[in-house]
Backbone and ligand atoms as CSV (ligand in chain L), in Angstrom:
chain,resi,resn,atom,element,x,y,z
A,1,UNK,N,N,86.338,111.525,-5.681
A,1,UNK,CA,C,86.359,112.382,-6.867
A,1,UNK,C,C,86.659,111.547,-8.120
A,2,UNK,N,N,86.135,112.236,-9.110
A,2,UNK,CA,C,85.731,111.562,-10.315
A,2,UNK,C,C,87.127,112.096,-11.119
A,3,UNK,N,N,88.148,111.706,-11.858
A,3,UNK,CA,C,88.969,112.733,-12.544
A,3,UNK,C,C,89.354,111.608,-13.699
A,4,UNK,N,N,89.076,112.982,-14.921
A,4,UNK,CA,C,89.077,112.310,-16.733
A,4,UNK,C,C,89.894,113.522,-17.328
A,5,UNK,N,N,89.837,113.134,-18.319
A,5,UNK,CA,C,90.639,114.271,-19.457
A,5,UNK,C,C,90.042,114.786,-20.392
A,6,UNK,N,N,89.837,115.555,-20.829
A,6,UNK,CA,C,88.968,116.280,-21.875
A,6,UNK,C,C,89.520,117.083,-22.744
A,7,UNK,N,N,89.760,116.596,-24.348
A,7,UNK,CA,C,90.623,117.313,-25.625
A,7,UNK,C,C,89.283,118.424,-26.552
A,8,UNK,N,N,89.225,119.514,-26.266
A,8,UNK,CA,C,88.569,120.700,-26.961
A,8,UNK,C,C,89.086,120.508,-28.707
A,9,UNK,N,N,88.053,120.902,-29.186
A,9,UNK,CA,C,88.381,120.962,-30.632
A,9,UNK,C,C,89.499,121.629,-31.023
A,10,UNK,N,N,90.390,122.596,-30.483
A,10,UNK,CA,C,91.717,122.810,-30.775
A,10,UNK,C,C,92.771,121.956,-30.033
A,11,UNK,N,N,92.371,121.181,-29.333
A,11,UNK,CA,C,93.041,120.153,-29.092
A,11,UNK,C,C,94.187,120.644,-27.407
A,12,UNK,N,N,93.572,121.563,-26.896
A,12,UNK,CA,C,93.700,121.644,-25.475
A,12,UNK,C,C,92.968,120.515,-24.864
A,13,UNK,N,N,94.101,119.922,-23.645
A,13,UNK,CA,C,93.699,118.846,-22.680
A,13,UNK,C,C,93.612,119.644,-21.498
A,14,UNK,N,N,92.610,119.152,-21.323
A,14,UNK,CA,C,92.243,119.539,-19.132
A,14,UNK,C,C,91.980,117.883,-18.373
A,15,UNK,N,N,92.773,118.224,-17.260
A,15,UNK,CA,C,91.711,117.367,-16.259
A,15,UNK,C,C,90.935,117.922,-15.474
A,16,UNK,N,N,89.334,117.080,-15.425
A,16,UNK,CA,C,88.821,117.431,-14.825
A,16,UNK,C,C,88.722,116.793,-13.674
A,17,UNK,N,N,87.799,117.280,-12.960
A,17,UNK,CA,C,88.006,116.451,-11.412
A,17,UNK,C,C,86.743,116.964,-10.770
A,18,UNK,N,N,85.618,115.537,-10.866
A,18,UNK,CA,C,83.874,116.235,-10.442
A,18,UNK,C,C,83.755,115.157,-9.203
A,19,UNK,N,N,82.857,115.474,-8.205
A,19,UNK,CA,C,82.429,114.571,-6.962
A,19,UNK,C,C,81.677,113.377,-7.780
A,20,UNK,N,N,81.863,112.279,-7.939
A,20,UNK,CA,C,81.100,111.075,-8.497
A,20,UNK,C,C,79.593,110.836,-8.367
A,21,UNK,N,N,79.033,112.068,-7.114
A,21,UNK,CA,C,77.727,111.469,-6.289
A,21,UNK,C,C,76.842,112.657,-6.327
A,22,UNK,N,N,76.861,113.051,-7.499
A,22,UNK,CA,C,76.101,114.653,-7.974
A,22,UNK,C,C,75.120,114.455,-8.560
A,23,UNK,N,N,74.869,112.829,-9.141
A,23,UNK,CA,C,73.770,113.125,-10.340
A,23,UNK,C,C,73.759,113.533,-11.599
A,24,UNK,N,N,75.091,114.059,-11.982
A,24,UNK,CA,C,75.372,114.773,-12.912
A,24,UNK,C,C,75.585,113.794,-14.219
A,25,UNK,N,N,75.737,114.145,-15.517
A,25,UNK,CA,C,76.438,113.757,-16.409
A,25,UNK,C,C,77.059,114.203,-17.538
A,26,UNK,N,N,78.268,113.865,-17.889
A,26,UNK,CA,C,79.210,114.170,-18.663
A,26,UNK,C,C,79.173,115.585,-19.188
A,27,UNK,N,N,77.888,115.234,-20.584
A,27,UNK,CA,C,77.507,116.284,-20.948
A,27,UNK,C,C,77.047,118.527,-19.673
A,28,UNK,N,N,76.878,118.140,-18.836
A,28,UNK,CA,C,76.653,119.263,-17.582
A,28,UNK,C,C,77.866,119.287,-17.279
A,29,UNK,N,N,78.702,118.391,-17.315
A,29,UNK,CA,C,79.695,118.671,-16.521
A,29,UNK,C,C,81.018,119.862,-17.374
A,30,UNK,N,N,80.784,118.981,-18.990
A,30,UNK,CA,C,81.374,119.750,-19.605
A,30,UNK,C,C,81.050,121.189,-20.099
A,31,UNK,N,N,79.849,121.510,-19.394
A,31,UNK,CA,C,79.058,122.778,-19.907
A,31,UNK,C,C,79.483,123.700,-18.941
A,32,UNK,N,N,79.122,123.461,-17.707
A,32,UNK,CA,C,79.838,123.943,-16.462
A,32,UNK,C,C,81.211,124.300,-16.399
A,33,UNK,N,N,81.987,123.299,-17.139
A,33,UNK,CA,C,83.688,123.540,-17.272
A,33,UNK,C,C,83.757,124.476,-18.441
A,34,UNK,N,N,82.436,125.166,-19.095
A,34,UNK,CA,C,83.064,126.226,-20.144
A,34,UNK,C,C,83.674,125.387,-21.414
A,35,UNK,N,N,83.270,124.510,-21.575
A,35,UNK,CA,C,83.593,123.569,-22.929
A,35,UNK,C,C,82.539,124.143,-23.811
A,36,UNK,N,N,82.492,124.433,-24.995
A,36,UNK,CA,C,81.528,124.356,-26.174
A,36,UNK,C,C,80.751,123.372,-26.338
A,37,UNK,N,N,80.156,123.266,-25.524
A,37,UNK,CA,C,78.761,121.970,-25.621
A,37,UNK,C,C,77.514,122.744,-25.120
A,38,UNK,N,N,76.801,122.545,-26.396
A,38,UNK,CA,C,75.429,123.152,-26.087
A,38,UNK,C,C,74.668,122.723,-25.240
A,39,UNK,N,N,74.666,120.744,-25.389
A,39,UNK,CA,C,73.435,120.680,-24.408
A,39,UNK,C,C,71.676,120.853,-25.065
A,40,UNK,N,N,71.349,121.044,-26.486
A,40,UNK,CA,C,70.431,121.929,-26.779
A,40,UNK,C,C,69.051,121.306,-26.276
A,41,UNK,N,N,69.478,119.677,-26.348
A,41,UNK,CA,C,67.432,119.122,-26.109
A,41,UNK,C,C,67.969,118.455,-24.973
A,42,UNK,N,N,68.754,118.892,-23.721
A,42,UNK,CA,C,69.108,118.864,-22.396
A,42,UNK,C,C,69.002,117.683,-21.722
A,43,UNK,N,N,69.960,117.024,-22.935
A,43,UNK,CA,C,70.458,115.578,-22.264
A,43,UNK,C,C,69.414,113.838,-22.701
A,44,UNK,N,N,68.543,115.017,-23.994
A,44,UNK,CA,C,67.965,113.254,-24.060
A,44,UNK,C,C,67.981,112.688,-24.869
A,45,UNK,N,N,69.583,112.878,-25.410
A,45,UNK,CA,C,69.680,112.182,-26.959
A,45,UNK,C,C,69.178,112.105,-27.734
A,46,UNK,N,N,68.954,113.478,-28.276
A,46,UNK,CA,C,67.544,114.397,-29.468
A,46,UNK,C,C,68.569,115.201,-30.291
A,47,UNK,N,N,70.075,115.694,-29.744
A,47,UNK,CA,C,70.505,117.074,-30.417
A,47,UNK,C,C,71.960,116.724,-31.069
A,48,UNK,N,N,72.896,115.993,-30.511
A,48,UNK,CA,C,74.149,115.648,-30.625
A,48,UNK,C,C,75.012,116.527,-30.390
A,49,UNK,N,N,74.379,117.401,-29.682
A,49,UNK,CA,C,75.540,118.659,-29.602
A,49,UNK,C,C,76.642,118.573,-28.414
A,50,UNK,N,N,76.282,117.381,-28.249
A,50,UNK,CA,C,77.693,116.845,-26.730
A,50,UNK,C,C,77.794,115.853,-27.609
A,51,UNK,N,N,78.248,115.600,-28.442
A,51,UNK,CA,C,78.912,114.298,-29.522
A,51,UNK,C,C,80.799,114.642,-29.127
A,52,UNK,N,N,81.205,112.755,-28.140
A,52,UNK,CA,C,82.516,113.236,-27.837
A,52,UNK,C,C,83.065,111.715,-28.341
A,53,UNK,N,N,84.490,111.850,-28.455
A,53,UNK,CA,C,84.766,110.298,-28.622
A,53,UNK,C,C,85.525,109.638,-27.573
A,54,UNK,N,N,84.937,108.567,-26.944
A,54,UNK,CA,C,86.131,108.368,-25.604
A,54,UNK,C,C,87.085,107.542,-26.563
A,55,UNK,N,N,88.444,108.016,-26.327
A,55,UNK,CA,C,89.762,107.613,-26.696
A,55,UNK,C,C,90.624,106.659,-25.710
A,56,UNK,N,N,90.330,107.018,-24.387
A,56,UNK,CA,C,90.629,106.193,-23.348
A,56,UNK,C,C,89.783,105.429,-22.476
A,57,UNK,N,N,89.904,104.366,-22.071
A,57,UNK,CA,C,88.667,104.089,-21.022
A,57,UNK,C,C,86.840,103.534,-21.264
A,58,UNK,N,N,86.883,103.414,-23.151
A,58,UNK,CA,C,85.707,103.383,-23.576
A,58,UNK,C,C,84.996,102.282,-23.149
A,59,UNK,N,N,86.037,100.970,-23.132
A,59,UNK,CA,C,85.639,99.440,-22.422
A,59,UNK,C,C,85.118,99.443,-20.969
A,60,UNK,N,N,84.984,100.871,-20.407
A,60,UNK,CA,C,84.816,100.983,-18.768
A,60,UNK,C,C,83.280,101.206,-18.766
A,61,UNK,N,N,82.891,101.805,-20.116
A,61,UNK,CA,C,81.674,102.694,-19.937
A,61,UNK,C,C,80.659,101.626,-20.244
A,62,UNK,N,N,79.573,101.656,-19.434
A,62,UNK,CA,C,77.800,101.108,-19.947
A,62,UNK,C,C,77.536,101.240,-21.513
A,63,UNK,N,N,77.581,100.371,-22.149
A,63,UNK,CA,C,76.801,100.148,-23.875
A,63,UNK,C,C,76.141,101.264,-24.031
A,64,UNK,N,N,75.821,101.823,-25.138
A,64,UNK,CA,C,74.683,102.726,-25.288
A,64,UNK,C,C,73.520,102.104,-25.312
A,65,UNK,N,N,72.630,102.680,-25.239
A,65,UNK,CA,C,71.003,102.307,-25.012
A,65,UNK,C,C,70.771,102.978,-26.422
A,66,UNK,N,N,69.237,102.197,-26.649
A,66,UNK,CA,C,68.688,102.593,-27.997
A,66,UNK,C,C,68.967,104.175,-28.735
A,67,UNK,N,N,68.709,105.067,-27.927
A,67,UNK,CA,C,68.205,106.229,-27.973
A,67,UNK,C,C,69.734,106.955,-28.718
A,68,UNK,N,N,70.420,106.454,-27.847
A,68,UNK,CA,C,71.637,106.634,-28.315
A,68,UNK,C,C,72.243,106.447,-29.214
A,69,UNK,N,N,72.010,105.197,-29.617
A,69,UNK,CA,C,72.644,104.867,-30.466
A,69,UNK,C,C,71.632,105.184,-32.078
A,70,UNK,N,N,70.891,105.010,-31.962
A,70,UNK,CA,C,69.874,106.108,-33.029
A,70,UNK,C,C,70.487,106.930,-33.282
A,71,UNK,N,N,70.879,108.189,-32.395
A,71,UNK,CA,C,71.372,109.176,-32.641
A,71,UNK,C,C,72.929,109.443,-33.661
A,72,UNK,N,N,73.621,108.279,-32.956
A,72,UNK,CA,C,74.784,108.410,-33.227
A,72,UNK,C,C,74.629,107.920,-34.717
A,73,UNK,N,N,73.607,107.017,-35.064
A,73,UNK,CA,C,72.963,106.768,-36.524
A,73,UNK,C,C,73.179,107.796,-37.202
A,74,UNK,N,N,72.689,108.669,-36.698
A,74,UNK,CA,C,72.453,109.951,-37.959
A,74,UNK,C,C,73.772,110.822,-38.145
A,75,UNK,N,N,74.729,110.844,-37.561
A,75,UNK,CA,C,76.102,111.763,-37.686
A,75,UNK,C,C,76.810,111.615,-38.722
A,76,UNK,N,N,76.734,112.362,-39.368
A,76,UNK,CA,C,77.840,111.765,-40.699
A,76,UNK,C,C,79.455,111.769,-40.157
A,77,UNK,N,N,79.685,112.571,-39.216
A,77,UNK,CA,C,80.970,112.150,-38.394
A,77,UNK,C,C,81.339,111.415,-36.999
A,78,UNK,N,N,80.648,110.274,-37.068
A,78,UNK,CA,C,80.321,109.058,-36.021
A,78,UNK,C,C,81.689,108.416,-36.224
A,79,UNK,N,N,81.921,108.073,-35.077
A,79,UNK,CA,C,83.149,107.267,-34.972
A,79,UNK,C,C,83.025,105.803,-34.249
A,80,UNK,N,N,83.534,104.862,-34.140
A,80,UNK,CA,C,83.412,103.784,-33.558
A,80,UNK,C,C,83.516,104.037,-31.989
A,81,UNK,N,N,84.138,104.942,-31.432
A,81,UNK,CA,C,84.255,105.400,-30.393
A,81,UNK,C,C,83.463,106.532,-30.187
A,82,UNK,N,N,82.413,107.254,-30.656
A,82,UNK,CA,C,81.591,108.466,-30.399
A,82,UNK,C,C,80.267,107.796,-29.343
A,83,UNK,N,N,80.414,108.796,-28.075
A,83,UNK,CA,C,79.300,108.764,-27.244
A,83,UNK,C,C,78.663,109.621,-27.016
A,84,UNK,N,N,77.161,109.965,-26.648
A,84,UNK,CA,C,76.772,111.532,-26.241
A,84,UNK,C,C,77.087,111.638,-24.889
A,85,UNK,N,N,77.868,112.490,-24.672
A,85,UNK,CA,C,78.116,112.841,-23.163
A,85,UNK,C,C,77.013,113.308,-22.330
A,86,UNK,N,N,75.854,113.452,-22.757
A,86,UNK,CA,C,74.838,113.287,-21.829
A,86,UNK,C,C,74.209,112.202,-21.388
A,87,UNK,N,N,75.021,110.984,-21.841
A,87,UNK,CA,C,74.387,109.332,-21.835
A,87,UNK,C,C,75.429,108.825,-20.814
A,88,UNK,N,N,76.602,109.559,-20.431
A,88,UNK,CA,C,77.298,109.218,-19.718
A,88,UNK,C,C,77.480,109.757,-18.418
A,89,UNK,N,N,76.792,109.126,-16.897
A,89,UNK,CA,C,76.955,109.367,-15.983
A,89,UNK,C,C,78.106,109.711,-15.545
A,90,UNK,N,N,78.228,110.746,-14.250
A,90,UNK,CA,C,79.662,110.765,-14.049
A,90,UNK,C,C,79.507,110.185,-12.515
A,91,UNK,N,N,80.643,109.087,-12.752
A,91,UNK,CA,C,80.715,107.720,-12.136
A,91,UNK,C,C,82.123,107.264,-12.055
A,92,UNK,N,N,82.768,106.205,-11.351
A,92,UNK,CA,C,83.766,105.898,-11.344
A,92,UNK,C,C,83.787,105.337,-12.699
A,93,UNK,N,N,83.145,104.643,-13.462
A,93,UNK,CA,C,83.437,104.397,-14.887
A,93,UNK,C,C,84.780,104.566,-15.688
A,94,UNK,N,N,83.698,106.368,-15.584
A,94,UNK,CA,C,84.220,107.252,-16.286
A,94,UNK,C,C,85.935,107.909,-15.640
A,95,UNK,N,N,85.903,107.446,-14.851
A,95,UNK,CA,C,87.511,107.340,-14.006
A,95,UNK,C,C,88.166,107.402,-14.378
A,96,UNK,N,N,89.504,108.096,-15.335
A,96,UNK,CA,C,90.907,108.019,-16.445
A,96,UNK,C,C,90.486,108.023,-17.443
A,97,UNK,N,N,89.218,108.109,-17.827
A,97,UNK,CA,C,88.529,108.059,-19.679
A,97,UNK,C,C,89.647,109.378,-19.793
A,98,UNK,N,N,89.712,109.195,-21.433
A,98,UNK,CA,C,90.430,110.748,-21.960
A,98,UNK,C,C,88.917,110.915,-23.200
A,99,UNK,N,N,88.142,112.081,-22.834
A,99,UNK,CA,C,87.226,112.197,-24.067
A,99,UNK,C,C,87.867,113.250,-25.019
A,100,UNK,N,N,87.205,113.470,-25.971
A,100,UNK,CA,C,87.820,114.356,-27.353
A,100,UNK,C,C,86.740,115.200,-27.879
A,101,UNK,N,N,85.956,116.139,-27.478
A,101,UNK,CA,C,84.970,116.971,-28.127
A,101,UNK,C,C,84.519,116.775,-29.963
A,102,UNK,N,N,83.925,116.181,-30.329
A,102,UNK,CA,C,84.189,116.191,-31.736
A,102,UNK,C,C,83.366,117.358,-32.431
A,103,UNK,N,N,83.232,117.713,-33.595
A,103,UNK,CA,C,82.620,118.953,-34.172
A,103,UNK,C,C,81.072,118.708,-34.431
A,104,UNK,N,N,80.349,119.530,-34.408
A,104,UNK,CA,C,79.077,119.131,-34.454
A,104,UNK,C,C,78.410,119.723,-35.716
A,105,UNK,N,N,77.456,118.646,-36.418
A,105,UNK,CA,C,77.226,118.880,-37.190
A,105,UNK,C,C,75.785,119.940,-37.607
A,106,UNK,N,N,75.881,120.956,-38.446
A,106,UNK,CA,C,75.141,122.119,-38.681
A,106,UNK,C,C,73.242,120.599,-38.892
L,1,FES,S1,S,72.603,117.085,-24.991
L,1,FES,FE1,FE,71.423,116.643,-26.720
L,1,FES,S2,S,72.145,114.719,-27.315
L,1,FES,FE2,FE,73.290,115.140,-25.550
């Protein structure tokens, strides 16, 4: 089992705790857990609406790939630490990360 932390825009923490070997990523996982993540162009780094910042654990995770990081181009609230949680497998990686939901922009 996969288990991270996840801070909601009012600033409630959960741990979560997903099987590592699902296929899944970040972004589904947090949709499934009832987090406010849309998800809208379903994971292919087109929408930013899973825009999170890992706070813990970010040195664990795979670089972003182009697509990604394009994206994160355009946010006027990009952080040095902002990833799309649909770019992030859920993997041992992601193992003790603490992510932070950030607000998404209209
Ligand atoms: S779900 Fe659209 S960018 Fe992640």
């Amino acid at each position: 089992m996969i288990k991270f932390k996840v801070e909601d825009r009012a600033g409630e923490v959960q741990e979560i705790e997903v099987p590592g070997d699902m296929g899944l990523n970040l972004m589904e996982v947090l949709k499934a857990s009832e987090f406010p993540v849309l998800g809208t162009c379903g994971g292919m780094a087109l929408c930013a609406s899973c825009h999170v910042s890992v706070e813990e654990g970010l040195d664990k995770l795979d670089e972003q790939r182009d697509a990604e990081l394009d994206m994160l181009d355009t946010l006027p609230n990009a952080l040095p630490n902002s990833r799309l949680a649909c770019q992030l497998p859920i993997n041992e990686k992601l193992g003790g990360a603490y992510v932070k939901l950030q607000e998404v922009m209209e």
